[in-house]
DRENVEXRO-874334 format. One line per 10 residues: for each residue y, x, z of N, C-alpha, C. Coordinates in Angstrom, 3 decimals. Layout:
N
Y/X/Z/Y/X/Z/Y/X/Z | ...;
This chain:
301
-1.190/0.847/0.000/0.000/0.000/0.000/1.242/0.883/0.000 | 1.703/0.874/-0.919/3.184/1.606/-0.982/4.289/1.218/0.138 | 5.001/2.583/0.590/5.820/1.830/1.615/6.992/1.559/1.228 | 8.019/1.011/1.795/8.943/0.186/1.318/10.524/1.036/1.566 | 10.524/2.269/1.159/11.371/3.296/1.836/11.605/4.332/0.451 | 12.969/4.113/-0.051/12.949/5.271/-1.287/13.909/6.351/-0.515 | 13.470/7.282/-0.072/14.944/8.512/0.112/15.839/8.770/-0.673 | 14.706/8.592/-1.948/16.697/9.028/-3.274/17.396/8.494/-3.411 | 17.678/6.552/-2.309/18.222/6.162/-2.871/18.868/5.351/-0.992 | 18.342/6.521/-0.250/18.407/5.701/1.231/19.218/6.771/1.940;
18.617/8.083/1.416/18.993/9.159/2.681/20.653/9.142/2.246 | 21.551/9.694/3.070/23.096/9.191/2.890/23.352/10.755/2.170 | 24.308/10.954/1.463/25.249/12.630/1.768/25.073/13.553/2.994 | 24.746/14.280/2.538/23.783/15.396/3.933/25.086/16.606/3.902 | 26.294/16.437/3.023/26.936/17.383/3.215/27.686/18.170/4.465 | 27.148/19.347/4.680/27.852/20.103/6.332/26.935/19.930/7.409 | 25.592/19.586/6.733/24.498/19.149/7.565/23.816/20.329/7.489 | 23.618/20.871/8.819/22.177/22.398/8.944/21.081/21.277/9.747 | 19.832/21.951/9.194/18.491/20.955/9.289/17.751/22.281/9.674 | 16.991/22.083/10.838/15.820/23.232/11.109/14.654/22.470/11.005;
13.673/22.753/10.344/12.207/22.003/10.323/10.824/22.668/10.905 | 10.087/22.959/12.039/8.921/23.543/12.362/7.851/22.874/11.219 | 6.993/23.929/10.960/6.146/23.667/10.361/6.913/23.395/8.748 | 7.648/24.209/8.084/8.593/23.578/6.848/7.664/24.346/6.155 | 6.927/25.180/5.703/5.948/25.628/4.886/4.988/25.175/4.114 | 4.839/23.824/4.708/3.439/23.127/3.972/3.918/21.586/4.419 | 2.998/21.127/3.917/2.733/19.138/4.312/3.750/18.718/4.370 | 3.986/18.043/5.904/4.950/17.105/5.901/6.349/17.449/6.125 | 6.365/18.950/6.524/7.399/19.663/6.663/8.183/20.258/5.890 | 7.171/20.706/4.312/7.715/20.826/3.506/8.483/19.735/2.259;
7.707/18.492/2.593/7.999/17.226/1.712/9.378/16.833/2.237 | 9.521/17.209/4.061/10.847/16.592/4.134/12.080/17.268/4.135 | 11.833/18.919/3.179/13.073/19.264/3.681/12.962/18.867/1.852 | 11.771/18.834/0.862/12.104/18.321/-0.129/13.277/17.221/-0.631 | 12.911/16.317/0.398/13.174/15.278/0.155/15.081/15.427/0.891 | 15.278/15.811/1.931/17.139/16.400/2.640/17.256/17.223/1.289 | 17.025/18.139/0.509/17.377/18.874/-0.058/18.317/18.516/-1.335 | 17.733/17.207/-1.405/18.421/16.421/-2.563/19.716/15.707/-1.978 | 20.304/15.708/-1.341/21.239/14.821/-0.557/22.133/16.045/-0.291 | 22.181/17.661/-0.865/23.220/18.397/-0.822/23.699/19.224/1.321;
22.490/18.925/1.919/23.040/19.733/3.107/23.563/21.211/2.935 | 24.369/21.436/3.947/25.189/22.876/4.030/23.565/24.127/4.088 | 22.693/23.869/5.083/21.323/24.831/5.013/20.467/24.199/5.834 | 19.356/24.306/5.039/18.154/24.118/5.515/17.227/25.350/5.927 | 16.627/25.556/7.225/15.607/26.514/7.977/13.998/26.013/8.045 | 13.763/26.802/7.869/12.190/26.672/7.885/11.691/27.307/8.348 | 10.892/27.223/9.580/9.859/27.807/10.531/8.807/27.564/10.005 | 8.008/28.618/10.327/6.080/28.867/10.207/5.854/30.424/10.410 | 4.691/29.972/10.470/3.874/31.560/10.027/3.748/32.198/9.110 | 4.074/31.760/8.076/3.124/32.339/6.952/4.724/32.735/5.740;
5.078/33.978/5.546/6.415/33.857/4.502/6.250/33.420/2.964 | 4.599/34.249/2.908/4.067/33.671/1.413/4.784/32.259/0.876 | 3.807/31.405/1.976/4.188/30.066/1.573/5.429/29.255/1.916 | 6.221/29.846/2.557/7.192/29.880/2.718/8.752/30.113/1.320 | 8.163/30.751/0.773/8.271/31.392/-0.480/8.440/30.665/-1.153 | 7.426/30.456/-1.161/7.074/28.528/-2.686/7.690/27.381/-2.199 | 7.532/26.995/-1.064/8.910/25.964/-0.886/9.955/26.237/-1.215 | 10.451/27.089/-0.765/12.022/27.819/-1.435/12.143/27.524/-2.605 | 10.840/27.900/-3.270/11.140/28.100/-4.677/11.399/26.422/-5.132 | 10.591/26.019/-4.927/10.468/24.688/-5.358/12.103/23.591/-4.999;
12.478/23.919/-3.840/14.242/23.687/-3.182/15.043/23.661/-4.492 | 14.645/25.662/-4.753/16.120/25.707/-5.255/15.704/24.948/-6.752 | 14.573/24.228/-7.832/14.375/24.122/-8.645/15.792/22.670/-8.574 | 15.108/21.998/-7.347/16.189/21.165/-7.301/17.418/20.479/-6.783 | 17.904/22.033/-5.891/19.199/22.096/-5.872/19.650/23.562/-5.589 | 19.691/24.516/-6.828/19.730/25.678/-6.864/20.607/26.668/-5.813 | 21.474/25.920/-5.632/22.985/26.652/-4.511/22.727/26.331/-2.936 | 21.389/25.426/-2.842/21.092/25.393/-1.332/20.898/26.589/-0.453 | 21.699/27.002/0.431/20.930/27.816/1.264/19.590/27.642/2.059 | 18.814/28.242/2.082/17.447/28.072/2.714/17.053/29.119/3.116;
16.534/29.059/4.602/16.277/30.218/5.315/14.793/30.033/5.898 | 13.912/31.005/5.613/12.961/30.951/6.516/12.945/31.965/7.784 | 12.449/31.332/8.940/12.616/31.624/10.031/10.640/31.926/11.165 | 10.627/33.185/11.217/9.336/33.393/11.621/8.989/32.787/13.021 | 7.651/31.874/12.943/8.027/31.202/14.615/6.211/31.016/14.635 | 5.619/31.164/15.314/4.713/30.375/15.905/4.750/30.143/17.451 | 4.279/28.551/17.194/4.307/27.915/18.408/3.796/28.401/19.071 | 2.688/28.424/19.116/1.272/29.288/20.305/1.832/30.351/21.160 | 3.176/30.924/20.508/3.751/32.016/21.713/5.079/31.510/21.210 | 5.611/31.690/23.129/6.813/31.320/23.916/7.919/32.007/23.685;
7.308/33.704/23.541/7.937/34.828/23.242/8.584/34.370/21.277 | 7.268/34.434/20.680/7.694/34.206/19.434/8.826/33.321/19.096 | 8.545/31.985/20.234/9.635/30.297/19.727/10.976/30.876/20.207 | 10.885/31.733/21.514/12.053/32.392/21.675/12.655/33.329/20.503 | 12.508/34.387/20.440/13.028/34.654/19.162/13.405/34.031/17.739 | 12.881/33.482/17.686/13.124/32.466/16.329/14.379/31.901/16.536 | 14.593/31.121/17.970/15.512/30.315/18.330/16.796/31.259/18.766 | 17.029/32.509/18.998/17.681/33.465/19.094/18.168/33.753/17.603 | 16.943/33.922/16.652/17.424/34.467/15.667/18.415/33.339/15.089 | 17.820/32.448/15.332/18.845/30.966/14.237/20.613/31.062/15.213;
20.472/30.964/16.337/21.876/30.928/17.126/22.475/31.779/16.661 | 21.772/32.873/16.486/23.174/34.267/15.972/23.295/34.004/14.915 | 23.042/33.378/13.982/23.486/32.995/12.500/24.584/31.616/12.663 | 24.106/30.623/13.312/24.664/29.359/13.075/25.111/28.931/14.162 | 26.687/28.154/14.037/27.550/27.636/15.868/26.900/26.378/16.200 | 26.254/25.271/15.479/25.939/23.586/15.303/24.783/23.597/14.590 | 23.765/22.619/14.977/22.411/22.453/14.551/22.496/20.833/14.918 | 22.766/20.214/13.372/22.837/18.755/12.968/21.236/17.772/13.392 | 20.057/18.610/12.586/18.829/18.298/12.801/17.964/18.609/12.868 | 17.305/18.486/14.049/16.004/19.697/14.605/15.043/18.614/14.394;
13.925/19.036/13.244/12.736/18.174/13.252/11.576/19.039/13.423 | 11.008/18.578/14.662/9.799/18.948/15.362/8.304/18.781/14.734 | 8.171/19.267/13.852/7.544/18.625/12.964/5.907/19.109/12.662 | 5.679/20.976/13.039/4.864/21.780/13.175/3.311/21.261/14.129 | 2.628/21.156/14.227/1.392/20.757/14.723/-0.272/21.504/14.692 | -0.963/20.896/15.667/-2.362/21.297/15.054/-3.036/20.132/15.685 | -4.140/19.876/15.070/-5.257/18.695/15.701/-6.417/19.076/15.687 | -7.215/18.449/16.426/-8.275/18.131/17.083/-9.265/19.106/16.840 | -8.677/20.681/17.287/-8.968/21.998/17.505/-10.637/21.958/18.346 | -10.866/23.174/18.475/-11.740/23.568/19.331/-11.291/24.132/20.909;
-11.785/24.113/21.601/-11.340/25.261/22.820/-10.500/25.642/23.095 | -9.243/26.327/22.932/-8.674/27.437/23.061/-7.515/27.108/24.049 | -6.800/28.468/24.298/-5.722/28.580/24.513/-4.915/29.203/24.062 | -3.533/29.318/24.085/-2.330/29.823/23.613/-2.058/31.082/24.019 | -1.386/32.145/23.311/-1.272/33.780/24.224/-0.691/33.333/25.246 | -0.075/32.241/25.904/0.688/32.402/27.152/-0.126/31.274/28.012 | -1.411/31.272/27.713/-2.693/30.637/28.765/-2.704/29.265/28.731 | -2.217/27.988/27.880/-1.606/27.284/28.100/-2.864/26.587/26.993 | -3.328/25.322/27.301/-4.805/24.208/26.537/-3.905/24.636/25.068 | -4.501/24.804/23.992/-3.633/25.257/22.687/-3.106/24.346/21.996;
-3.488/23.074/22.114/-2.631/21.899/21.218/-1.560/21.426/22.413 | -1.869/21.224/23.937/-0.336/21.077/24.306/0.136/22.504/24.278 | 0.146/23.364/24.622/0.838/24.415/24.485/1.850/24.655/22.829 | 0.764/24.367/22.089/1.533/24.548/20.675/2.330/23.257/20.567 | 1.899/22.280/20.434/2.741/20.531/20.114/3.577/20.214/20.785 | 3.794/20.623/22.374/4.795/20.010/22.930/5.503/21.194/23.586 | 4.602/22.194/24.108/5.434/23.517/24.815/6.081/24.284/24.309 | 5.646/24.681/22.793/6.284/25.443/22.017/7.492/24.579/21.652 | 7.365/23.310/21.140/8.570/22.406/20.532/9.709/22.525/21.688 | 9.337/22.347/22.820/10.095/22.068/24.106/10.929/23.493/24.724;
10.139/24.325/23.933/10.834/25.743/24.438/12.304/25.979/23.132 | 12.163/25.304/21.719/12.974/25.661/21.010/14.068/24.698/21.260 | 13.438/23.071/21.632/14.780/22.367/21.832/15.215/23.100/22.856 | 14.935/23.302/24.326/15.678/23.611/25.006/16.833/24.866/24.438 | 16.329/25.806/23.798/17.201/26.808/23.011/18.447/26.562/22.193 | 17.865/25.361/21.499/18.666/24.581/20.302/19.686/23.665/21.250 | 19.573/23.093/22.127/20.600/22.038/23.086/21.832/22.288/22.727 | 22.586/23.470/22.973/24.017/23.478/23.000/24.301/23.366/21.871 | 23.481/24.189/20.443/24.052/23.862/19.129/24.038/22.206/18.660 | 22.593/21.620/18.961/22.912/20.122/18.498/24.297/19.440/19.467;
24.611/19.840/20.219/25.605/19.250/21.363/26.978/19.227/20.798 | 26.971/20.598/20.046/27.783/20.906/19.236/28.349/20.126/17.855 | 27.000/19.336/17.350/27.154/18.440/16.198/27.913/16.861/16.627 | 28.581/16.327/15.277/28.844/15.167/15.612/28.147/13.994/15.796 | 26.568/13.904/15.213/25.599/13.386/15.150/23.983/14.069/15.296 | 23.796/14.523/16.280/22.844/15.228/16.119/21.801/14.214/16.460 | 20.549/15.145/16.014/19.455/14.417/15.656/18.176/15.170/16.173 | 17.115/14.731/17.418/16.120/15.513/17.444/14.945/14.479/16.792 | 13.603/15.511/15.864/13.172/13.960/15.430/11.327/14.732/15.908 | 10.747/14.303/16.806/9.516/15.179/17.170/8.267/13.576/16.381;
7.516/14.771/16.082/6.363/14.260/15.136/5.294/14.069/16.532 | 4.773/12.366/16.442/3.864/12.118/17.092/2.607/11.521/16.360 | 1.691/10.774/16.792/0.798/9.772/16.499/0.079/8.984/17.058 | -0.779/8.127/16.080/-0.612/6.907/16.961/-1.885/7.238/17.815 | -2.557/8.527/17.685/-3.517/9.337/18.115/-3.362/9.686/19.750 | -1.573/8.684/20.411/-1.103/9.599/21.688/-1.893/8.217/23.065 | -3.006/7.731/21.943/-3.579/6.127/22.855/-4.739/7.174/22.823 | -5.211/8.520/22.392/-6.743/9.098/22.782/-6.040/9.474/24.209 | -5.046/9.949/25.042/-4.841/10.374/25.869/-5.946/10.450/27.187 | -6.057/11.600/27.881/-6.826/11.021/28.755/-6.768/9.888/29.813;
-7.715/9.686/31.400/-6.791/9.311/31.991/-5.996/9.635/32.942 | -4.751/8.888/32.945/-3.659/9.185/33.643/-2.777/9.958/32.685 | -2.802/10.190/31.503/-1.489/10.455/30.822/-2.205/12.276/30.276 | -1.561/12.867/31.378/-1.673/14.465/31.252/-2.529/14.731/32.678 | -3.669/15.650/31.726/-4.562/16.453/33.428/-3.174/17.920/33.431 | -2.137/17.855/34.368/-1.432/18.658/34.736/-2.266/19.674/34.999 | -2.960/19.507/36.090/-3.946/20.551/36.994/-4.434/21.192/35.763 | -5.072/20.930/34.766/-6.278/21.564/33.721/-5.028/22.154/32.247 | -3.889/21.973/32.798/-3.263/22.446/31.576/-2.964/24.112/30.926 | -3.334/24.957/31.884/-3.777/25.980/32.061/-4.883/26.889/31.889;
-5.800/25.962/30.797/-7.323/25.829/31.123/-7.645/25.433/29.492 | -8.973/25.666/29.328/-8.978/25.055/27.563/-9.133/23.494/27.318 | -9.542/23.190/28.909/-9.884/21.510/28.844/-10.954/21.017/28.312 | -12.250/22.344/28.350/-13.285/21.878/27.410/-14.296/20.484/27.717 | -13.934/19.807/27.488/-14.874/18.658/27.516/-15.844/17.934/26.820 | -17.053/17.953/27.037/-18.286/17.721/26.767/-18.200/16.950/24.898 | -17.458/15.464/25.512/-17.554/13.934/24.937/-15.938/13.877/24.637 | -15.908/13.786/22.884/-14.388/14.054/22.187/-13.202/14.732/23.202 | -13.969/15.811/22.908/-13.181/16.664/23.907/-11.608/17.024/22.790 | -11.786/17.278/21.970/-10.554/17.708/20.598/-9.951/16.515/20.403;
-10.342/15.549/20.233/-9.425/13.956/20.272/-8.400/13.539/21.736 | -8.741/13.806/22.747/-8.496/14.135/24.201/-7.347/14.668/24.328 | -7.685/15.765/24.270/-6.468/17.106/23.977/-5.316/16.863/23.256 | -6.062/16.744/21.859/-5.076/15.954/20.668/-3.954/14.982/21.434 | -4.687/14.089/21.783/-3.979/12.828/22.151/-3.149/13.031/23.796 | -3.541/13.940/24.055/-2.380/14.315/25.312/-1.221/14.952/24.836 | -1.480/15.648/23.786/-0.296/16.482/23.124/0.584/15.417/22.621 | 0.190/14.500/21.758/1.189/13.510/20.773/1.380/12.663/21.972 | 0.939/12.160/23.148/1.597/11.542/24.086/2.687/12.493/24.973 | 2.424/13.198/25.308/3.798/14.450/25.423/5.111/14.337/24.928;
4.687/14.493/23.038/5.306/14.420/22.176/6.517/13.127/22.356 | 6.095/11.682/22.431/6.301/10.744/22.647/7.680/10.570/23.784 | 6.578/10.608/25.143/7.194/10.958/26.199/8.517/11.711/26.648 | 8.196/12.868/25.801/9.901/14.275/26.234/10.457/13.152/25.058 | 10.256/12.810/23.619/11.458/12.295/23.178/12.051/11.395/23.818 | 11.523/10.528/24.862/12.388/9.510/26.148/13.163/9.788/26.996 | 12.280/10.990/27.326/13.300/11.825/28.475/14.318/12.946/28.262 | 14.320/13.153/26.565/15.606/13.689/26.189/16.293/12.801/25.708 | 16.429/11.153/25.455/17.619/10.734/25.346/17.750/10.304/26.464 | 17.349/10.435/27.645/17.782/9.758/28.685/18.606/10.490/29.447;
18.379/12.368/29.395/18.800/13.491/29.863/20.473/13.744/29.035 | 19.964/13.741/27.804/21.049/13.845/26.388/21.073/12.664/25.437 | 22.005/11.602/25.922/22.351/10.184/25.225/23.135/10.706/24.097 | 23.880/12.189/23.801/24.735/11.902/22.708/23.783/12.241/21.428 | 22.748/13.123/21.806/21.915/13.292/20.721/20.591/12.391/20.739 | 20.685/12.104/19.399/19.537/10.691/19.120/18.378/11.523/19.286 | 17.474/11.261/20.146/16.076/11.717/19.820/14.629/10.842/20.131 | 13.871/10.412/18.544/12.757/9.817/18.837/11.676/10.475/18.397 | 10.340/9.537/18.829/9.050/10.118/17.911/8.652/9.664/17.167 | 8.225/10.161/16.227/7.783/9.350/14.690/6.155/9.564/14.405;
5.782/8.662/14.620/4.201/8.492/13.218/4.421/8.655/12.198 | 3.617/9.595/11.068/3.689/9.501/9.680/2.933/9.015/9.156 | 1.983/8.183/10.319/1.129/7.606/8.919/-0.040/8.603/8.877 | -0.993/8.115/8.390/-2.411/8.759/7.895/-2.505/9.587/6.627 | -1.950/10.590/6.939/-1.631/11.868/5.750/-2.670/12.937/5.242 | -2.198/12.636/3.742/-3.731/13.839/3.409/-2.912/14.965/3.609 | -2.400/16.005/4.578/-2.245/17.093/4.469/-3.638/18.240/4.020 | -3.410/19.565/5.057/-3.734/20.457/5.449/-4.470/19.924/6.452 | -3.774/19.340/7.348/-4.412/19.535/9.071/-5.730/19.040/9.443 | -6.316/18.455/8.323/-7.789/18.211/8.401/-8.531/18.613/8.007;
-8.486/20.219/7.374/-8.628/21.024/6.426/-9.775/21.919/7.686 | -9.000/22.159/8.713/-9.395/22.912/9.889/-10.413/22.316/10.697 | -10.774/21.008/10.809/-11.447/20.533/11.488/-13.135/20.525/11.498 | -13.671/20.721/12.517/-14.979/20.786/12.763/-15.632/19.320/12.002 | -16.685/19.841/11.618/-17.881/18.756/10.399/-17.881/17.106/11.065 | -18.038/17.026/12.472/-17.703/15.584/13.406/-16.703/15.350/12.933 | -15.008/15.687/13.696/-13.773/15.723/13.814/-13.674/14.900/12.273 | -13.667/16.024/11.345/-13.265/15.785/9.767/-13.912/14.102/9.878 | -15.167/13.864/9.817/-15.946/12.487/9.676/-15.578/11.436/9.803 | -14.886/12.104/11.360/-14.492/10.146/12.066/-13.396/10.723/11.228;
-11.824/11.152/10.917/-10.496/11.093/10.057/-10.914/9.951/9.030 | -11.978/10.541/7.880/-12.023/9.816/6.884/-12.716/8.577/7.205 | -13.242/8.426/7.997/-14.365/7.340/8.310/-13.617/6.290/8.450 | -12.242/6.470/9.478/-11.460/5.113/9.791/-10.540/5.137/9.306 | -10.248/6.184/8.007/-8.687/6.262/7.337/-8.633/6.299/5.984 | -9.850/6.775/5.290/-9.850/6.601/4.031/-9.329/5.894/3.006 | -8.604/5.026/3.679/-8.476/3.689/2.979/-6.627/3.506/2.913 | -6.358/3.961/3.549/-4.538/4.413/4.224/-3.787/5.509/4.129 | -4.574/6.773/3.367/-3.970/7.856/3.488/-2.794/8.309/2.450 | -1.923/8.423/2.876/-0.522/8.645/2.215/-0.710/10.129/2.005;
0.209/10.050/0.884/0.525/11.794/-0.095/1.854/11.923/1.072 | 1.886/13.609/0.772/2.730/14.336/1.991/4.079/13.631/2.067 | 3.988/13.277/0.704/6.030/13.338/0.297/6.024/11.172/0.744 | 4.966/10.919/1.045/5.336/9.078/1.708/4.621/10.047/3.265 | 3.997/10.332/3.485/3.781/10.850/5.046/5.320/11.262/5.447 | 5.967/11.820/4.631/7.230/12.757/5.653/8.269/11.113/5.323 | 8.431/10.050/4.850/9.585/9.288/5.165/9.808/8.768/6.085 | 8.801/8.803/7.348/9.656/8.474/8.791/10.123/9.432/9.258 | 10.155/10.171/9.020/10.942/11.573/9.816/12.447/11.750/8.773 | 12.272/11.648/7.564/13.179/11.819/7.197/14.140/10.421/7.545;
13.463/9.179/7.467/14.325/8.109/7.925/14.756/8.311/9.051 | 14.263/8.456/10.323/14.789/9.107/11.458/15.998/10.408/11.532 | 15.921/11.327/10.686/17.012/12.340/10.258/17.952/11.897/10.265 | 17.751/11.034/9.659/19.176/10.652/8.367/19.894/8.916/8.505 | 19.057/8.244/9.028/19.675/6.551/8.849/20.917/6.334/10.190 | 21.611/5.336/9.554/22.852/5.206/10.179/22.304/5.054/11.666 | 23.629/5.860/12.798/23.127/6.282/14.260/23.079/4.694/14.555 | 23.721/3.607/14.243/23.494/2.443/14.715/21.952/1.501/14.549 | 21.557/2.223/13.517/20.272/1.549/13.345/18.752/2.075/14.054 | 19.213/3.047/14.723/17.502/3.575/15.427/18.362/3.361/17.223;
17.089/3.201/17.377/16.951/3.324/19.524/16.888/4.459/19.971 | 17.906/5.458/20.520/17.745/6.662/21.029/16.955/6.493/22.320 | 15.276/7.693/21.795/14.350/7.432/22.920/13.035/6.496/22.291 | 13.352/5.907/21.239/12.222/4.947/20.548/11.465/5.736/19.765 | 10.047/4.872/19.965/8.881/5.517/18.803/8.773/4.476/17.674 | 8.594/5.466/16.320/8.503/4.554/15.296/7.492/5.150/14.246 | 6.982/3.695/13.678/5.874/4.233/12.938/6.584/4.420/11.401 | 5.483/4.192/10.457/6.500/3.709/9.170/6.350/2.406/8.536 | 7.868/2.500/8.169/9.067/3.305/7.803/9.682/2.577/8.864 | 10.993/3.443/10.124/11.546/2.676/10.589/11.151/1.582/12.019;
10.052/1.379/12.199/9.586/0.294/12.780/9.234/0.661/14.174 | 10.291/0.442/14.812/10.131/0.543/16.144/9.098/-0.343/16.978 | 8.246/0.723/17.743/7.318/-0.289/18.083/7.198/0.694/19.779 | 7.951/0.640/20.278/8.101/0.494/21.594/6.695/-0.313/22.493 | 7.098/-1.811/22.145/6.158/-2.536/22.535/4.380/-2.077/21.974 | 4.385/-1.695/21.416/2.623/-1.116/21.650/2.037/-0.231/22.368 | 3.599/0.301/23.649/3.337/1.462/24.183/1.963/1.121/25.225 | 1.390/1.943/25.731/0.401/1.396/27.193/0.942/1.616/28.373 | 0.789/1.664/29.661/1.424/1.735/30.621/1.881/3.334/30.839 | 0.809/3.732/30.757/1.396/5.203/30.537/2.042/5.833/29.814;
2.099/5.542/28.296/3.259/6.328/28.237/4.578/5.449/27.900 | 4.590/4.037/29.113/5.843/4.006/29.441/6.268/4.042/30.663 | 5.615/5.002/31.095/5.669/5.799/33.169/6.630/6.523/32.673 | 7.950/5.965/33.597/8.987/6.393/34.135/8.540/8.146/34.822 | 7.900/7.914/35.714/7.137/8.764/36.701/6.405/9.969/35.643 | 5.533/9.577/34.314/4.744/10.769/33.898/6.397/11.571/33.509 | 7.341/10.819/32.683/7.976/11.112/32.097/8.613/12.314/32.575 | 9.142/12.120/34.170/10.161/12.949/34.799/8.943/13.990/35.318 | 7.737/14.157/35.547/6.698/15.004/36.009/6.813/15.377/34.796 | 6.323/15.602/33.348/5.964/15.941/32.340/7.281/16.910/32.089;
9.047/16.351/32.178/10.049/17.030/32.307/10.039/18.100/33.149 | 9.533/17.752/34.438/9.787/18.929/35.735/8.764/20.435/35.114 | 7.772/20.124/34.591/6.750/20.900/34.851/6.890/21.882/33.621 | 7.530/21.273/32.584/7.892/21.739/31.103/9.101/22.735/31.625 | 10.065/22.372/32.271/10.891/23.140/33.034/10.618/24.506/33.832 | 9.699/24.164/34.511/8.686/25.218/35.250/8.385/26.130/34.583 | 7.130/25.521/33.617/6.060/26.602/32.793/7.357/27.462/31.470 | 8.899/26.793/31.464/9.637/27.769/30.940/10.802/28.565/31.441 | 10.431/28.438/32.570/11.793/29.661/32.954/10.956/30.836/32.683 | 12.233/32.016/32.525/11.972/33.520/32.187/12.098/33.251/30.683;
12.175/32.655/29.889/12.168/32.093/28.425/13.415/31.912/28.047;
């Protein structure tokens, strides 16, 4: 079913607009600075790992809007040290940061942890994201409309229970019975969550979480022979190309500040759906614990 959302003909004049995108190298990160790129912003940044591919987005930018500035910016999430620098490197270049889209991810991994000891999908999805907004704050503060836009899913109902095992976050969290769906789904409830408690902290900057929808990226590319199974098993039928996966994020970027809920989750296109939240992640209580502790695990950063 096609969605009902054209950018070439929705997203407004992006002129004097700087856009930072995690994860801008591939998928949905790269479709949406595709898609800002056409609307004439002052520069677009792109975080990842990888410069290769990094490269080919560029290339592909300037095919269609040759005079864009575009910067890639070396970052992986998984280290604190790394998100720090990145976020250092962008401040000494630029005074205002219009739109930070959180956009970088991994799913329903194996085991691990992060170089800084931390379960590796929250550590990467919400700790790493949470270490650059905090970096980025004064520049979006700086904008007249700023915009934080963090990539969730509707994947943040696998959560365990009680929201987040705080205690085990330190830990790989290996669990027996969908242990990678678990994990997963504590991270995109995270995700969810800090976008509430940064507009509640910071009302002048809009910040929600967005679903994209059931996307054929990459990110299922990685997944163990189970994992991959159930994706297609219950999605086959829904899966959007990168460049309709990235139009809630870009609708979120970009649509007039009067028309979104600073603090709201939306699926696509647009569609605030608050009301499907579960009790948990509309705990007041996880919210400001999930804040305190994110606070914690980053000082010295």
């Amino acid at each position: 079913m096609p969605l009902d959302y054209n950018p070439e003909k929705e997203v407004p004049d992006l002129t004097g607009k700087s856009i930072f995108i995690t994860g801008g190298t591939g998928g949905l990160g790269a479709a949406s600075a595709i898609h800002l790129a056409k609307h004439n912003p002052s520069h677009i940044y792109l975080s990842g790992r990888n410069a290769t591919s990094a490269e080919k987005v560029i290339k592909q930018i300037h095919e269609i809007n040759p005079n864009l500035a575009v910067t890639f910016i070396e970052c992986d999430l998984a280290s604190l040290t790394s998100v720090k620098n990145a976020a250092e490197h962008f401040t000494s270049q630029h005074p205002t940061l219009d739109i930070l889209m959180c956009n970088a991810g991994i799913m329903a991994q194996p085991p691990g942890q992060t170089v800084d000891g931390y379960e590796l999908q929250f550590g990467t999805n919400h700790l790493g994201h949470a270490l650059l907004i905090k970096k980025l704050l004064p520049l979006l503060e700086a904008s007249a409309d700023p915009r934080i836009v963090l990539l969730t899913s509707q994947a943040w109902g696998l959560h365990p229970r009680g929201g987040i095992s705080f205690d085990k976050l330190k830990t790989t969290q290996d669990i027996a019975f969908g242990g990678p769906w678990l994990r997963y789904g504590q991270s995109k409830l995270a995700n969810l969550v800090y976008a509430r408690e940064l507009a509640k902290r910071f009302p002048a900057i809009t910040s929600v979480s967005v679903h994209p929808g059931i996307v054929g990226t990459g990110l299922a590319d990685s997944l163990g022979i189970k994992e991959k199974m159930l994706v297609y098993a219950t999605s086959w039928w829904r899966v959007l190309q990168p460049h309709e996966g990235a139009f809630n994020q870009t609708w979120a970027a970009t649509v007039d500040k009067a028309e979104i809920r600073n603090g709201g989750y939306y699926e696509p296109v647009g569609k605030l759906k608050d009301g499907k939240l579960d009790a948990t992640a509309r705990d007041e209580a996880l919210a400001e614990r999930l804040w305190d502790w994110t606070e914690e695990a980053l000082k010295g950063f």
